[in-house]
Backbone of each chain as nested JSON, in Angstrom:
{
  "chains": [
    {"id": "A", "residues": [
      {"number": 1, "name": "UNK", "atoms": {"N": [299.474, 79.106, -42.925], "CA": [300.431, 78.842, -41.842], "C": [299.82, 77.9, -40.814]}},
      {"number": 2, "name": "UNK", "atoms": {"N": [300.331, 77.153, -40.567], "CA": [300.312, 75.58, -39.821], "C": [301.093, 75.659, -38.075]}},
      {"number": 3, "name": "UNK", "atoms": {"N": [300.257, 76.331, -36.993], "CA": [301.108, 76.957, -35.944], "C": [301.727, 75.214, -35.308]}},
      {"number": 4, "name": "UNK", "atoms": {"N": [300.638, 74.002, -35.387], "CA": [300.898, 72.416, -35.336], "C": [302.362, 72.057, -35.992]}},
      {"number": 5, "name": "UNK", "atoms": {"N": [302.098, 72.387, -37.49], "CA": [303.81, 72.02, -37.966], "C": [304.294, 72.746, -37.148]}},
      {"number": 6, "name": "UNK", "atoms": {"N": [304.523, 73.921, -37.386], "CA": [305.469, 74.753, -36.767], "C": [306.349, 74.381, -35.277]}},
      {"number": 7, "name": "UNK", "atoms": {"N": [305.754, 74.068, -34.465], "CA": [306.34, 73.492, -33.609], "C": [306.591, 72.45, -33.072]}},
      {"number": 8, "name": "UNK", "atoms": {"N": [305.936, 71.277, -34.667], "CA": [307.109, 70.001, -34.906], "C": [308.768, 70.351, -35.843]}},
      {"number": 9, "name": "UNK", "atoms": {"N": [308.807, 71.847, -36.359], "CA": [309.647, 72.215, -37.084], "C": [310.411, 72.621, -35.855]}},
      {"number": 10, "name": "UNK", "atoms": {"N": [310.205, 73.259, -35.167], "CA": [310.881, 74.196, -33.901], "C": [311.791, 73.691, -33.322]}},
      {"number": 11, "name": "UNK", "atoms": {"N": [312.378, 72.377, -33.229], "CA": [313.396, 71.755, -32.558], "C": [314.766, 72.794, -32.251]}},
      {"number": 12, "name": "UNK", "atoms": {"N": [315.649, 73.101, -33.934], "CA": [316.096, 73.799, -33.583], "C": [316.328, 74.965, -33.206]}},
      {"number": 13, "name": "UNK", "atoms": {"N": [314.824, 76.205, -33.207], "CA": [314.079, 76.853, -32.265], "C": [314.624, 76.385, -30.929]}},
      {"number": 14, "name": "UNK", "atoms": {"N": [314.094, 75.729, -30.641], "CA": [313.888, 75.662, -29.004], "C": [315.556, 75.448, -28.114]}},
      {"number": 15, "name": "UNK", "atoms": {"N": [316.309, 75.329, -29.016], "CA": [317.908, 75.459, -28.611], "C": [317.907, 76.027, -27.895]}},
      {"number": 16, "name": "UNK", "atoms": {"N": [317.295, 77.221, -27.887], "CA": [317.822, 78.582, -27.664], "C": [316.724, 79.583, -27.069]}},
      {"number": 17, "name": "UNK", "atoms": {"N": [315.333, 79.66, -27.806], "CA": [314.315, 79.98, -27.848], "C": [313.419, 79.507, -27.038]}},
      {"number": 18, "name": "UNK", "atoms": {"N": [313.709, 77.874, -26.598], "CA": [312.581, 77.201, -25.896], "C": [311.416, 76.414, -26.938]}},
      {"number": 19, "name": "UNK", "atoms": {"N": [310.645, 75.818, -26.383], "CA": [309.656, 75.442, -27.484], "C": [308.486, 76.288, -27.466]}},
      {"number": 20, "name": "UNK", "atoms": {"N": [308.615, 76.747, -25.871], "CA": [307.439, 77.498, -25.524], "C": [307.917, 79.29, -25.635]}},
      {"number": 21, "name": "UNK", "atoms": {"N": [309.038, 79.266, -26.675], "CA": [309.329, 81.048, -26.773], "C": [310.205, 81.681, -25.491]}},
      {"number": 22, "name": "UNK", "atoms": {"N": [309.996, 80.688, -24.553], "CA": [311.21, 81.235, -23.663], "C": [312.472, 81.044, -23.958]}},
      {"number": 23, "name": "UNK", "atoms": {"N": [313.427, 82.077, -23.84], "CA": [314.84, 81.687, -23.91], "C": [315.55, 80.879, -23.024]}},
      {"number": 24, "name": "UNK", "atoms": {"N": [316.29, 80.276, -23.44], "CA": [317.191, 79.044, -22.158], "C": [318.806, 80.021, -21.964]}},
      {"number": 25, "name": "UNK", "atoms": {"N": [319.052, 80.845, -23.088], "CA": [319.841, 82.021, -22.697], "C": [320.199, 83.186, -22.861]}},
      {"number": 26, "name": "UNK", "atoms": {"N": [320.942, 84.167, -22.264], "CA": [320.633, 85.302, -22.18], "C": [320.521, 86.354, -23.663]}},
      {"number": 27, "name": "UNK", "atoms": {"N": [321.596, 85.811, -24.459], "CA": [321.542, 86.156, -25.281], "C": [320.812, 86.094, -26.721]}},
      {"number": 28, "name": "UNK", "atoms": {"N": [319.351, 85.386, -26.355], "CA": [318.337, 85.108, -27.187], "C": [317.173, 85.868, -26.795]}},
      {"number": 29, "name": "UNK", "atoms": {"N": [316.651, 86.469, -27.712], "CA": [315.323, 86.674, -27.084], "C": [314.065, 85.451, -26.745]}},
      {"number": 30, "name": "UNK", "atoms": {"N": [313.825, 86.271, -25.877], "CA": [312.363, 85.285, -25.469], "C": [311.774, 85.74, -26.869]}},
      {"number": 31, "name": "UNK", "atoms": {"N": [310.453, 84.774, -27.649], "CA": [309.682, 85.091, -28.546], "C": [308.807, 84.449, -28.399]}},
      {"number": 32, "name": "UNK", "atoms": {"N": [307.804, 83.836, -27.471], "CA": [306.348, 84.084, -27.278], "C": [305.916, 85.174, -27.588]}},
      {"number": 33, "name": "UNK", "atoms": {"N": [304.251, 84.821, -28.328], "CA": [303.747, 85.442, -28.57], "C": [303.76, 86.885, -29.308]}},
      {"number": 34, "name": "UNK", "atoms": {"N": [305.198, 86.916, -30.072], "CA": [305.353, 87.782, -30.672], "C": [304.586, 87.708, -31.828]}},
      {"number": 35, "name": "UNK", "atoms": {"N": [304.565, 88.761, -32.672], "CA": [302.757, 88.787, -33.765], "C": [304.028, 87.761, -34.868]}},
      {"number": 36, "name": "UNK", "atoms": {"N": [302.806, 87.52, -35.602], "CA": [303.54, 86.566, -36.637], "C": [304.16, 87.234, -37.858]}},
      {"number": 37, "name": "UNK", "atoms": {"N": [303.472, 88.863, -38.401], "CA": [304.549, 89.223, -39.039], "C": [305.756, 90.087, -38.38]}},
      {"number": 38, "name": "UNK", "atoms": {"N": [305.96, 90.424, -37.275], "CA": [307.23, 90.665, -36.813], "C": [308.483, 88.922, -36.942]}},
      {"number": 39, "name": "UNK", "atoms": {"N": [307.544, 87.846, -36.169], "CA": [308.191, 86.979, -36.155], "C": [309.346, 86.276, -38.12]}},
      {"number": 40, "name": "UNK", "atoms": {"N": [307.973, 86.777, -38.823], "CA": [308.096, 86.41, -40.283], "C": [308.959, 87.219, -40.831]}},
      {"number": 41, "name": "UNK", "atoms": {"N": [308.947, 88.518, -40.465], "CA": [309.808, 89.948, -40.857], "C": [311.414, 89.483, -40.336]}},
      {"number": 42, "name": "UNK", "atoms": {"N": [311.243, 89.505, -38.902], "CA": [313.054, 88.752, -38.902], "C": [313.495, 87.603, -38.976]}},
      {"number": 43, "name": "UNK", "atoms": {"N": [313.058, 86.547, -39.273], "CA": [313.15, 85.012, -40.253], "C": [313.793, 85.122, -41.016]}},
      {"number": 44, "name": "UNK", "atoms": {"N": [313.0, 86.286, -42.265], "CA": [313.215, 86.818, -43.757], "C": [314.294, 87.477, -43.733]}},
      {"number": 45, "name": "UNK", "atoms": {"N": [314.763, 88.449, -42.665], "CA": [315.964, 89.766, -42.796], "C": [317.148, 88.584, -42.569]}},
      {"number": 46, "name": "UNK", "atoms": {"N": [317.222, 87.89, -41.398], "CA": [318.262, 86.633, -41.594], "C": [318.485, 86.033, -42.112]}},
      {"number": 47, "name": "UNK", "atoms": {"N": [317.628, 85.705, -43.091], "CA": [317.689, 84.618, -44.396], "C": [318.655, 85.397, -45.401]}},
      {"number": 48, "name": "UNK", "atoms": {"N": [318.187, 86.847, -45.382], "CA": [318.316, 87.405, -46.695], "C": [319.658, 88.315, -46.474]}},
      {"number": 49, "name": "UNK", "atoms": {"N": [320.012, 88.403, -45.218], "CA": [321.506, 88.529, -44.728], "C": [321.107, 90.29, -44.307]}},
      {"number": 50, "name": "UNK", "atoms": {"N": [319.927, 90.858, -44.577], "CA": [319.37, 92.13, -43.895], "C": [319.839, 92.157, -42.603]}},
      {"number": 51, "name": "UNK", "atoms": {"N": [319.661, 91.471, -41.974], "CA": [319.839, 91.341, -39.965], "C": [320.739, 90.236, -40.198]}},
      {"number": 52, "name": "UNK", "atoms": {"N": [322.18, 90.293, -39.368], "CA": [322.8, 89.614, -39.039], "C": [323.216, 88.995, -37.411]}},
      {"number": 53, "name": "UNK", "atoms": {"N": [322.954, 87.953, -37.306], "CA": [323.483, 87.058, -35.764], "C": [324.329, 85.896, -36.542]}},
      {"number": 54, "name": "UNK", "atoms": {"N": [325.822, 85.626, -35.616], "CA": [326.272, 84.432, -35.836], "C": [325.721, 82.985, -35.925]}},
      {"number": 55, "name": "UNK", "atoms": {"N": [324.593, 82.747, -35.007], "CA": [323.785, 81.828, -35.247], "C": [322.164, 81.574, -36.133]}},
      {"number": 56, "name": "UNK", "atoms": {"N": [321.622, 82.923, -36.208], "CA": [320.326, 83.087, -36.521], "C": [320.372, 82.863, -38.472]}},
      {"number": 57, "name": "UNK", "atoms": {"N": [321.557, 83.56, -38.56], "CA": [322.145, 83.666, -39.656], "C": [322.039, 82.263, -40.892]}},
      {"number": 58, "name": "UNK", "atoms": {"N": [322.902, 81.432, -40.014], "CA": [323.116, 80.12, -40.498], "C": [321.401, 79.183, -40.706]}},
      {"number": 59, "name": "UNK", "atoms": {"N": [321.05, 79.012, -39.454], "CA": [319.772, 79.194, -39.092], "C": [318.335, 79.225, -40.443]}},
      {"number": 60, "name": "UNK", "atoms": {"N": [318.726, 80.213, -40.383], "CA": [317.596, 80.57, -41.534], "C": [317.699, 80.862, -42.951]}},
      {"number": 61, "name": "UNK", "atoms": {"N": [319.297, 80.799, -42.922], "CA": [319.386, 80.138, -44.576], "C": [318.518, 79.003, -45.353]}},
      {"number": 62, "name": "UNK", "atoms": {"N": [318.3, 77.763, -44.311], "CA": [317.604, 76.406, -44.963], "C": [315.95, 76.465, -44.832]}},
      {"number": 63, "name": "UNK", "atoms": {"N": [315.344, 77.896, -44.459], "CA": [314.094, 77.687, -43.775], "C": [313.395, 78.348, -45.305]}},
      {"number": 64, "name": "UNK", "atoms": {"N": [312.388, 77.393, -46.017], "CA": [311.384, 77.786, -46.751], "C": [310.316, 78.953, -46.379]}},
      {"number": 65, "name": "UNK", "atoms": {"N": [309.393, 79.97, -47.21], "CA": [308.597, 80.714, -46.833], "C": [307.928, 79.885, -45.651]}},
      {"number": 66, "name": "UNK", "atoms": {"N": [307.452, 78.718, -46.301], "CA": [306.253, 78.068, -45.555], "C": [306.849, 77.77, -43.936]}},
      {"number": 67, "name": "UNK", "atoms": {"N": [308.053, 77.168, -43.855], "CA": [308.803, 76.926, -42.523], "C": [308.413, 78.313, -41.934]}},
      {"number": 68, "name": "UNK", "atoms": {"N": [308.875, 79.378, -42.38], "CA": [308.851, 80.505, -41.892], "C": [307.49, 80.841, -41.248]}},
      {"number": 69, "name": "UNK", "atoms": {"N": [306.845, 80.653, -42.077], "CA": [305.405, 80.469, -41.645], "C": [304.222, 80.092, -40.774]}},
      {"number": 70, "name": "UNK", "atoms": {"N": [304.859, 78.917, -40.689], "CA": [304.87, 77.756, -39.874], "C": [305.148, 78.434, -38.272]}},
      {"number": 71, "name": "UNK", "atoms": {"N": [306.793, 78.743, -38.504], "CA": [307.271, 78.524, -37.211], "C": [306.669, 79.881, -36.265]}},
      {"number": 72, "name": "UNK", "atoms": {"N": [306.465, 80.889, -37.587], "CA": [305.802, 82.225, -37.108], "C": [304.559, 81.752, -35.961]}},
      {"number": 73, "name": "UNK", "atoms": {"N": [303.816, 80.805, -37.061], "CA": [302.062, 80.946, -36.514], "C": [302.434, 80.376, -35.24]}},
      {"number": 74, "name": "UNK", "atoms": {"N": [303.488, 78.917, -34.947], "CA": [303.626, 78.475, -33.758], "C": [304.165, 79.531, -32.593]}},
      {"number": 75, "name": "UNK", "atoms": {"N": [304.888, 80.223, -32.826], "CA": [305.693, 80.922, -31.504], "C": [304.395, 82.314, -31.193]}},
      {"number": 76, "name": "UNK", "atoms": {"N": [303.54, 82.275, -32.365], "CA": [302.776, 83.8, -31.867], "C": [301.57, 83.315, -31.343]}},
      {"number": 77, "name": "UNK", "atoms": {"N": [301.135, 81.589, -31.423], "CA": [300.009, 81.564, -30.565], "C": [300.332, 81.12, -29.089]}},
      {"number": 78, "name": "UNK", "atoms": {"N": [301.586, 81.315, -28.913], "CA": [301.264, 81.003, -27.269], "C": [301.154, 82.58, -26.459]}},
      {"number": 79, "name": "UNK", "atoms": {"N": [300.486, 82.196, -25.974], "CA": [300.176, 83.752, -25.111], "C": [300.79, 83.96, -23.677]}},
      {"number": 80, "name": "UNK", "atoms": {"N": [301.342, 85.361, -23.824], "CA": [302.277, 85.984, -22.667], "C": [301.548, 87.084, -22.14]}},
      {"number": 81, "name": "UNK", "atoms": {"N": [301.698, 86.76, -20.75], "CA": [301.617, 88.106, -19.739], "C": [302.39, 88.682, -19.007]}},
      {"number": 82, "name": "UNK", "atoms": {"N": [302.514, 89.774, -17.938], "CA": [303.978, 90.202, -17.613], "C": [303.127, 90.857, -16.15]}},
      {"number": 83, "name": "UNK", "atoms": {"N": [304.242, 91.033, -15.515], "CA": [304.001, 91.338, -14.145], "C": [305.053, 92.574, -13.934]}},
      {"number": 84, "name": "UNK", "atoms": {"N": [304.67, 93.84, -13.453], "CA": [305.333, 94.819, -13.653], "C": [306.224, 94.436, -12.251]}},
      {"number": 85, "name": "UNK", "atoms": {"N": [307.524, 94.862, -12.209], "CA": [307.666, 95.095, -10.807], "C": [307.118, 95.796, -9.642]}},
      {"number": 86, "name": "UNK", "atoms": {"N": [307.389, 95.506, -9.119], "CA": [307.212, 96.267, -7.48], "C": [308.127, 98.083, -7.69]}},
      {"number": 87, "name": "UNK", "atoms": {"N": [307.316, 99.062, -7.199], "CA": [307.953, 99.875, -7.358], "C": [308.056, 100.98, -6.153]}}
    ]},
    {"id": "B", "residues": [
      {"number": 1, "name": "UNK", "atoms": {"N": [323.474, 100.733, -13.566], "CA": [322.035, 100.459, -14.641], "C": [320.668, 100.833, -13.745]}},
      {"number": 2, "name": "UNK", "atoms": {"N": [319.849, 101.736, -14.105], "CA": [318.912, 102.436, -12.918], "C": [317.284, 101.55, -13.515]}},
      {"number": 3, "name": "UNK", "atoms": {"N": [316.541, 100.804, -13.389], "CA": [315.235, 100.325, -13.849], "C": [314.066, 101.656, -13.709]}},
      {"number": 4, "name": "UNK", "atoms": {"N": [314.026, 102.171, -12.818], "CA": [312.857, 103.268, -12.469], "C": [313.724, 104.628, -13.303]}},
      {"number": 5, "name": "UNK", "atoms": {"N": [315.002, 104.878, -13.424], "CA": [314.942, 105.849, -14.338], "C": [314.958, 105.326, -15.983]}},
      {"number": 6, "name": "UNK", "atoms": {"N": [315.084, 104.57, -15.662], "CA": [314.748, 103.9, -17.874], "C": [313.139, 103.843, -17.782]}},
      {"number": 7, "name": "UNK", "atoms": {"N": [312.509, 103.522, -16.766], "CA": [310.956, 103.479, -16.956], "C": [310.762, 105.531, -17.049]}},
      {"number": 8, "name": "UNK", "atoms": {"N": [311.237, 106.096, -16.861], "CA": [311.154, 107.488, -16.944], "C": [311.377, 107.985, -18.436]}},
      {"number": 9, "name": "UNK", "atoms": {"N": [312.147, 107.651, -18.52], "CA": [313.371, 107.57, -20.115], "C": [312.399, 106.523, -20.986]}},
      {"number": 10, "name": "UNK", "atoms": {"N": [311.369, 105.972, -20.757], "CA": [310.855, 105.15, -22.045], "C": [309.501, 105.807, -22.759]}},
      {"number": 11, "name": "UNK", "atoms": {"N": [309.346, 106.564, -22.233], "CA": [308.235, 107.673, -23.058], "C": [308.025, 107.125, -24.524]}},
      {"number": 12, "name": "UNK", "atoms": {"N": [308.65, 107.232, -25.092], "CA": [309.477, 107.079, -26.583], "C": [309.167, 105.73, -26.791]}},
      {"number": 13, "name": "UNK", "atoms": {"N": [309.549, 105.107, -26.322], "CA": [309.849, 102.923, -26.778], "C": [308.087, 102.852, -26.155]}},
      {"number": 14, "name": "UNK", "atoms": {"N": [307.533, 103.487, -25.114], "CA": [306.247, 102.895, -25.265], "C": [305.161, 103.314, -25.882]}},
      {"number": 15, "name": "UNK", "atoms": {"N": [305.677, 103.713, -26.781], "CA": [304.429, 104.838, -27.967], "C": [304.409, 103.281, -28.321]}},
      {"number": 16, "name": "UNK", "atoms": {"N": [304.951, 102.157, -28.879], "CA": [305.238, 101.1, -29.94], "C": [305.223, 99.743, -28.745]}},
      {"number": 17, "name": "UNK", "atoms": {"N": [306.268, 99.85, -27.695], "CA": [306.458, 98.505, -27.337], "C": [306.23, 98.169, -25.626]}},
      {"number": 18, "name": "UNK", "atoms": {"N": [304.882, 99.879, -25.691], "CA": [303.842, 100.132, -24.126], "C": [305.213, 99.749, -23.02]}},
      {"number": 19, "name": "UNK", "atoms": {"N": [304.67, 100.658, -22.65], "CA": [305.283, 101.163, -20.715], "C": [305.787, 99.275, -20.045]}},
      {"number": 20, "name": "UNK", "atoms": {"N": [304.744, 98.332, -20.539], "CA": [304.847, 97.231, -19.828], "C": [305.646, 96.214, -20.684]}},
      {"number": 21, "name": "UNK", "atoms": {"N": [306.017, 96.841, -21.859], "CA": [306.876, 95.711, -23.092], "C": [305.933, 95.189, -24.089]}},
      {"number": 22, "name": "UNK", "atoms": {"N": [304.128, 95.305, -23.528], "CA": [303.624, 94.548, -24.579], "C": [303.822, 95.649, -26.007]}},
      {"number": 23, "name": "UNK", "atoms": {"N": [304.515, 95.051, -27.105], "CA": [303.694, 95.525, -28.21], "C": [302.212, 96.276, -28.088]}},
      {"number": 24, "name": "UNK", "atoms": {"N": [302.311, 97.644, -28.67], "CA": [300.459, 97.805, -29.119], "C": [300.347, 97.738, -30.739]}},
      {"number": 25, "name": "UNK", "atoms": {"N": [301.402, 97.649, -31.649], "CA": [301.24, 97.611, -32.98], "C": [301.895, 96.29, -33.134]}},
      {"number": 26, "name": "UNK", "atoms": {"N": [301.57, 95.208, -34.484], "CA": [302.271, 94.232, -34.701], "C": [303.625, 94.148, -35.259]}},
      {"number": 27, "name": "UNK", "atoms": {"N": [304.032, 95.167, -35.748], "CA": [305.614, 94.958, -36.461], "C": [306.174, 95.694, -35.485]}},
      {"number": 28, "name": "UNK", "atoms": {"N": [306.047, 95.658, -33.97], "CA": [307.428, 95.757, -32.659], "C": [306.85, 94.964, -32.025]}},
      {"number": 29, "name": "UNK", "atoms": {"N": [308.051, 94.219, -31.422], "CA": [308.082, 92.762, -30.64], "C": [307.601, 93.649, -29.325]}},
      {"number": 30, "name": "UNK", "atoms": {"N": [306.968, 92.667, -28.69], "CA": [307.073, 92.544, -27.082], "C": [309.164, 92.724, -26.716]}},
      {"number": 31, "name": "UNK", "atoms": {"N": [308.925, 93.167, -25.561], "CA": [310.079, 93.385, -25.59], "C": [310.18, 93.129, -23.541]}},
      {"number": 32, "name": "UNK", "atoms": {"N": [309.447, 93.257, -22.965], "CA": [309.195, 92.551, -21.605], "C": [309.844, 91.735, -21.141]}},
      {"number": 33, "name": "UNK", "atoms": {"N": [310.385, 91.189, -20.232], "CA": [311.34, 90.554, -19.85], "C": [312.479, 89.752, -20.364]}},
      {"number": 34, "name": "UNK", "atoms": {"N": [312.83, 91.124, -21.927], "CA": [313.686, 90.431, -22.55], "C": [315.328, 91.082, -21.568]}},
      {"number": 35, "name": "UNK", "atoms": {"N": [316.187, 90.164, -21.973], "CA": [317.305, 89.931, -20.729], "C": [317.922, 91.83, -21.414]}},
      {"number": 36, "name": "UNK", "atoms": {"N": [318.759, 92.264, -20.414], "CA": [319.612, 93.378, -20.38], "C": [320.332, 93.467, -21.12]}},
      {"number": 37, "name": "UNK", "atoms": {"N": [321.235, 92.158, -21.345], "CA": [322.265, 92.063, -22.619], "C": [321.193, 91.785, -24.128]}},
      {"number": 38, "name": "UNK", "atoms": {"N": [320.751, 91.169, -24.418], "CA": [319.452, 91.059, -25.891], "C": [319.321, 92.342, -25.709]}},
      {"number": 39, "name": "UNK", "atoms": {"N": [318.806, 93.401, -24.869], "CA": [317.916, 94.509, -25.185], "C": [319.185, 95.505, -25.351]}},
      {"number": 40, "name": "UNK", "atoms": {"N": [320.399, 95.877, -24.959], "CA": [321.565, 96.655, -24.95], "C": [322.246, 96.076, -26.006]}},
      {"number": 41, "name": "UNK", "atoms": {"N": [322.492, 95.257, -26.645], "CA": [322.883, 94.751, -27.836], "C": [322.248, 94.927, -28.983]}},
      {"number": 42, "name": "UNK", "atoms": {"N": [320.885, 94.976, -28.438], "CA": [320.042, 95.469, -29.852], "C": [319.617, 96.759, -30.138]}},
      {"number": 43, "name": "UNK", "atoms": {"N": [319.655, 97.394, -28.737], "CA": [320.014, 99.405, -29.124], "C": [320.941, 99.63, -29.723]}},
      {"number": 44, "name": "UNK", "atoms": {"N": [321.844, 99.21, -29.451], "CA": [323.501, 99.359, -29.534], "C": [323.524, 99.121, -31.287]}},
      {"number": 45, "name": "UNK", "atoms": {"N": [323.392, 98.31, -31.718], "CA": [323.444, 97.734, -32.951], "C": [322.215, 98.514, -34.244]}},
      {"number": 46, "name": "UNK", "atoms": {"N": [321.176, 98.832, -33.125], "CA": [320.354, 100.472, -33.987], "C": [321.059, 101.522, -34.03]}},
      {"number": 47, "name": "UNK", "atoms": {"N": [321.802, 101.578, -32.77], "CA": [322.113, 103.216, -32.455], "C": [323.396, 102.885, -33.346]}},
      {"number": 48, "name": "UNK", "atoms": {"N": [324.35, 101.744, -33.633], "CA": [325.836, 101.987, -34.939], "C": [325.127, 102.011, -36.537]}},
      {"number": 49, "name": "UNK", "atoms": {"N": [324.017, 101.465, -36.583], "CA": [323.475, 101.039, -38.205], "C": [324.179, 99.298, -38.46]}},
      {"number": 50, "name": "UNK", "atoms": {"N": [324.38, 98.414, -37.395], "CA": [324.471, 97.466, -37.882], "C": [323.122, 96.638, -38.039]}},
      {"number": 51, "name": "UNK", "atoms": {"N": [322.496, 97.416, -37.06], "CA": [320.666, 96.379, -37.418], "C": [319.757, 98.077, -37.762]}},
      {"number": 52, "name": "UNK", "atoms": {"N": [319.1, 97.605, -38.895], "CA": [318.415, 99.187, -39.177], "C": [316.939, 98.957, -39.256]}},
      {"number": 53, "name": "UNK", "atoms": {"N": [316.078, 99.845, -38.986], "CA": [314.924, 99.617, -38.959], "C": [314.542, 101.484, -39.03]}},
      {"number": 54, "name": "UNK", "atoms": {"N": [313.27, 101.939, -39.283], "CA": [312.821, 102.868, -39.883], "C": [312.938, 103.54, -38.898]}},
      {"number": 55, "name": "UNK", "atoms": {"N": [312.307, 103.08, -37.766], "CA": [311.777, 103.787, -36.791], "C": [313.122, 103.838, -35.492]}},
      {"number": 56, "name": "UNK", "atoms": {"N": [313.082, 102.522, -35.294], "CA": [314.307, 102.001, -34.139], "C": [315.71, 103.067, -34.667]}},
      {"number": 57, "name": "UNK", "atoms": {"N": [315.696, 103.047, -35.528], "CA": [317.711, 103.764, -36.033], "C": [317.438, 105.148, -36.034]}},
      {"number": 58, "name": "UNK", "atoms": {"N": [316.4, 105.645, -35.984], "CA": [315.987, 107.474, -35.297], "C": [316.197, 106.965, -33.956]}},
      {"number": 59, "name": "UNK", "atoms": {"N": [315.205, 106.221, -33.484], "CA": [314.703, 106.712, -31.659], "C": [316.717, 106.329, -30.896]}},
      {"number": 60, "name": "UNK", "atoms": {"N": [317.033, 105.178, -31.892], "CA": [318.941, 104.87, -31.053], "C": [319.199, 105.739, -31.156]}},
      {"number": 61, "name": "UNK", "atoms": {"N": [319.734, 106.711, -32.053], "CA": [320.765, 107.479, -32.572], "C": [321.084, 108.329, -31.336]}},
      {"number": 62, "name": "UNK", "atoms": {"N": [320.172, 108.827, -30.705], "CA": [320.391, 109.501, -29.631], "C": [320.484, 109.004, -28.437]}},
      {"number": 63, "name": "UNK", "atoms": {"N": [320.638, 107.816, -28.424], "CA": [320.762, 107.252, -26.826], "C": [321.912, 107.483, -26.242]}},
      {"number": 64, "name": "UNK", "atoms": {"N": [322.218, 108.076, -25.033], "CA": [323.428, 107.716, -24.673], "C": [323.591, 106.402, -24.304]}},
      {"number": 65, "name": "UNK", "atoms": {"N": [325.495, 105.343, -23.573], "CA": [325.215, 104.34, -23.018], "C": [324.643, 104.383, -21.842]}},
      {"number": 66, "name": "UNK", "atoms": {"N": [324.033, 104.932, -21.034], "CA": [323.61, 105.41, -20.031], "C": [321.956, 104.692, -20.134]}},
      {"number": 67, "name": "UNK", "atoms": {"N": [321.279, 105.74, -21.353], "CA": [320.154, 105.599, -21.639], "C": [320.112, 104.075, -21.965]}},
      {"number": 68, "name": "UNK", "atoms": {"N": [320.589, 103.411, -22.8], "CA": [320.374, 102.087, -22.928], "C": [320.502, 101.505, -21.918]}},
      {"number": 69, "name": "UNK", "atoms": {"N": [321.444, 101.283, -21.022], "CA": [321.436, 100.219, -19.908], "C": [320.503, 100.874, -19.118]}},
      {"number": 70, "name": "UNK", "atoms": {"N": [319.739, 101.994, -18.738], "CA": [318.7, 102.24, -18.099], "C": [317.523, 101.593, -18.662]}},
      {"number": 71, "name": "UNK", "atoms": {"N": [317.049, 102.044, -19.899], "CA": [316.126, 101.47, -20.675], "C": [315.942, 99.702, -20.092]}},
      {"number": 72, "name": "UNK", "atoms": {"N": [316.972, 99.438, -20.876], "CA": [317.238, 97.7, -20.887], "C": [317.155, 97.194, -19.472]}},
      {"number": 73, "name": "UNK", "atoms": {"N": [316.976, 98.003, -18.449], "CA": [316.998, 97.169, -16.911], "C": [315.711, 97.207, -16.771]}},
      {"number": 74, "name": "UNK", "atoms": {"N": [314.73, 98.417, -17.239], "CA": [313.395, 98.834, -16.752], "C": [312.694, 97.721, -17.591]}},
      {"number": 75, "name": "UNK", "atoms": {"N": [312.967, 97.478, -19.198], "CA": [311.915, 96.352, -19.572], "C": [312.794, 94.708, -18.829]}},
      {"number": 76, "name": "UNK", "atoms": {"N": [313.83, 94.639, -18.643], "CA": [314.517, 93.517, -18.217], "C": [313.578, 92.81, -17.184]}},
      {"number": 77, "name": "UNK", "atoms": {"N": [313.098, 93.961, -16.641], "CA": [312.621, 93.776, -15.085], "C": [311.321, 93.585, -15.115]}},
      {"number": 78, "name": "UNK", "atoms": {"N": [310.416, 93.39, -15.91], "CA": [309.301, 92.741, -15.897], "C": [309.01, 91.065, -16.177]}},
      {"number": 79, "name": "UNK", "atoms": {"N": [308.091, 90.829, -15.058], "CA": [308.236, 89.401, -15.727], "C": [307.28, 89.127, -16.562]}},
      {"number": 80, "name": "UNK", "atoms": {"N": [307.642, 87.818, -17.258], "CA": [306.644, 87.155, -18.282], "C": [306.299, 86.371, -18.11]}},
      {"number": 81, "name": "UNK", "atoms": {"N": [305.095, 85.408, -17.953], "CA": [304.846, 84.338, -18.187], "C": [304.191, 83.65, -19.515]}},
      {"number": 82, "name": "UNK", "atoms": {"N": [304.079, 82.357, -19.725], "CA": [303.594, 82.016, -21.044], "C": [302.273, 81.09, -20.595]}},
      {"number": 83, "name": "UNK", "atoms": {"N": [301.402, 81.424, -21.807], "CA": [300.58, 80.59, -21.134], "C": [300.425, 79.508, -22.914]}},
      {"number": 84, "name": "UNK", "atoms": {"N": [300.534, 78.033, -23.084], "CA": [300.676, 77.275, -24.574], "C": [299.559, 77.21, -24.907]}},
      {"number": 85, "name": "UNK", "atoms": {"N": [299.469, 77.053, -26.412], "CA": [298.12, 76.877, -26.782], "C": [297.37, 75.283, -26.631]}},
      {"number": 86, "name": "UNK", "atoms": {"N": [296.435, 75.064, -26.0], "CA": [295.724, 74.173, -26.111], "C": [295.902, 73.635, -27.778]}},
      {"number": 87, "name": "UNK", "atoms": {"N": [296.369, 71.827, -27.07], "CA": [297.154, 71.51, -28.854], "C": [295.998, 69.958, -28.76]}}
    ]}
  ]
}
């Protein structure tokens, strides 16, 4: 897995996703830094019609293992931290 | 939608996806400042059996809607930042 391809593949990723794993809307998840076989695990369930989204769906019909792969290693090496709220 | 009582109510979601959203095992996403609607859409869709997973379609089944939009405000409400990989 090639995390470099991967996020010359990511274009249409980043619709939605961002390039950098942030979402641009609400109804996407953010996916920074998520591990690469979670990322690879729901790639595969959308491809294979396991997990269904109106868009994710379509999506990942055309994506090869290796794309998958790819796009995994790219979105799980950027690294996230979080800031709890104020409580 | 209450954030400090879903952080009460997440006992359960942070055995897998920690008190703060990070993942501590690799096959559950970070789940940290993912938006209210993504995170209530995706209980929702464990807790009917339209998205199934081993673990997730036990811990839904019992949610009330209550519990989810509590849940979903308490991780909503953390922030994230990203930090890219040196390319």
């Amino acid at each position: 897995a090639d995390p470099t391809a991967g996020r010359e593949k990511a274009s249409a990723c980043s619709t939605c996703h961002g390039i950098d794993g942030i979402a641009k809307i609400p109804i996407a998840p953010h996916i920074a830094g998520e591990s690469e076989v979670y990322l690879q695990t729901q790639l595969k369930a959308f491809r294979s019609g396991k997990r269904e989204h109106e868009i994710m769906s379509i999506i990942a019909k055309d994506l090869s293992d290796e794309d998958i792969a790819d796009l995994s290693a790219w979105y799980a090496s950027i690294e996230i931290s979080v800031q709890m709220p104020d409580s």
